[in-house]
C-alpha positions in Angstrom: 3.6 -36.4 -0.7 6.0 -37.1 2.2 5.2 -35.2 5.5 9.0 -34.4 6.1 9.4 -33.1 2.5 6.1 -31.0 2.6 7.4 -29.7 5.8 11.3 -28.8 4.5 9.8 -27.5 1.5 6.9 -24.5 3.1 9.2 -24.1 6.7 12.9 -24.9 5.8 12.6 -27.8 8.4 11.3 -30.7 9.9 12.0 -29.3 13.4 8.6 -27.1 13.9 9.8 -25.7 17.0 12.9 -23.8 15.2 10.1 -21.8 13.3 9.2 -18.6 14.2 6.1 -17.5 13.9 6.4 -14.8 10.9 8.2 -17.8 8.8 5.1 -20.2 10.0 2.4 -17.9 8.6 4.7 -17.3 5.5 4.8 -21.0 4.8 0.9 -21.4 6.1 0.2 -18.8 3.2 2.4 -20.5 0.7 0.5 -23.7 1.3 -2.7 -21.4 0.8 -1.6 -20.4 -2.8 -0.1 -24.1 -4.0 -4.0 -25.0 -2.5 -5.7 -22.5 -5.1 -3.2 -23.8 -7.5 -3.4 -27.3 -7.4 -5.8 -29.3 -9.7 -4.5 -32.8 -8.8 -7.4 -33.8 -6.3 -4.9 -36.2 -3.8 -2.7 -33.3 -3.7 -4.8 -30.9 -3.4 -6.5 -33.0 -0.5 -2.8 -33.4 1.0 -2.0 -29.7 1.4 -5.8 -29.3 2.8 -5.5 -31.9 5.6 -1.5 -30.2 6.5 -3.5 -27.1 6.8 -5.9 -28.3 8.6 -3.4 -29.9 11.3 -2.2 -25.9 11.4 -5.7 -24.6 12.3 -5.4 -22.8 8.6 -7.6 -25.2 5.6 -10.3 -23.5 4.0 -14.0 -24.2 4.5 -14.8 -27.6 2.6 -16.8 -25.9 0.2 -14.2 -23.8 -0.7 -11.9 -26.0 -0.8 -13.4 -29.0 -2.5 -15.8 -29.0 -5.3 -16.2 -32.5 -5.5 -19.0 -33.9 -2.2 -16.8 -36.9 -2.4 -13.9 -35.0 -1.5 -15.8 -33.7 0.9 -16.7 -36.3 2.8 -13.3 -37.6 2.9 -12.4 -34.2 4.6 -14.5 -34.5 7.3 -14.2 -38.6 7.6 -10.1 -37.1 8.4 -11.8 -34.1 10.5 -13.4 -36.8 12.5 -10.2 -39.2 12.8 -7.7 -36.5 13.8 -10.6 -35.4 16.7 -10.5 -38.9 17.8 -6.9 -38.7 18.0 -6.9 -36.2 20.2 -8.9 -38.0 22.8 -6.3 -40.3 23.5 
């Protein structure tokens, strides 16, 4: 999954500022739906962490059955946190 593509294909764009806000929480529920949809578990861990970056992923026990899963979630939790220190 490319970022850009992911981006085109729930907003239209790759310019997040050009979105209004009733389009961003249509594509923020899209990617909601394609979540509960999705068995592939990098996918599915793909649309979780873009949601996440929105403020919008699910709990991790709802989202991922797997503790391995899981744990990678919050290891990324943890790294985008850090990122934001800089």
């Amino acid at each position: 999954m490319q970022f850009d593509d992911q981006l085109r294909r729930y907003f239209a764009t790759t310019d997040l500022s050009a979105v209004s806000p009733d389009a961003l929480a249509a594509g923020i529920e899209r990617m909601h739906v394609d979540l509960g949809m999705e068995k592939d578990r990098q996918r599915r861990f793909a649309l979780w962490a873009l949601l996440h970056m929105f403020g919008a992923a699910p709990d991790l026990d709802v989202a991922f059955k797997d503790a391995a899963d899981r744990d990678a979630a919050r290891d990324f939790m943890e790294m985008m946190e850090r990122g934001e220190g800089d």
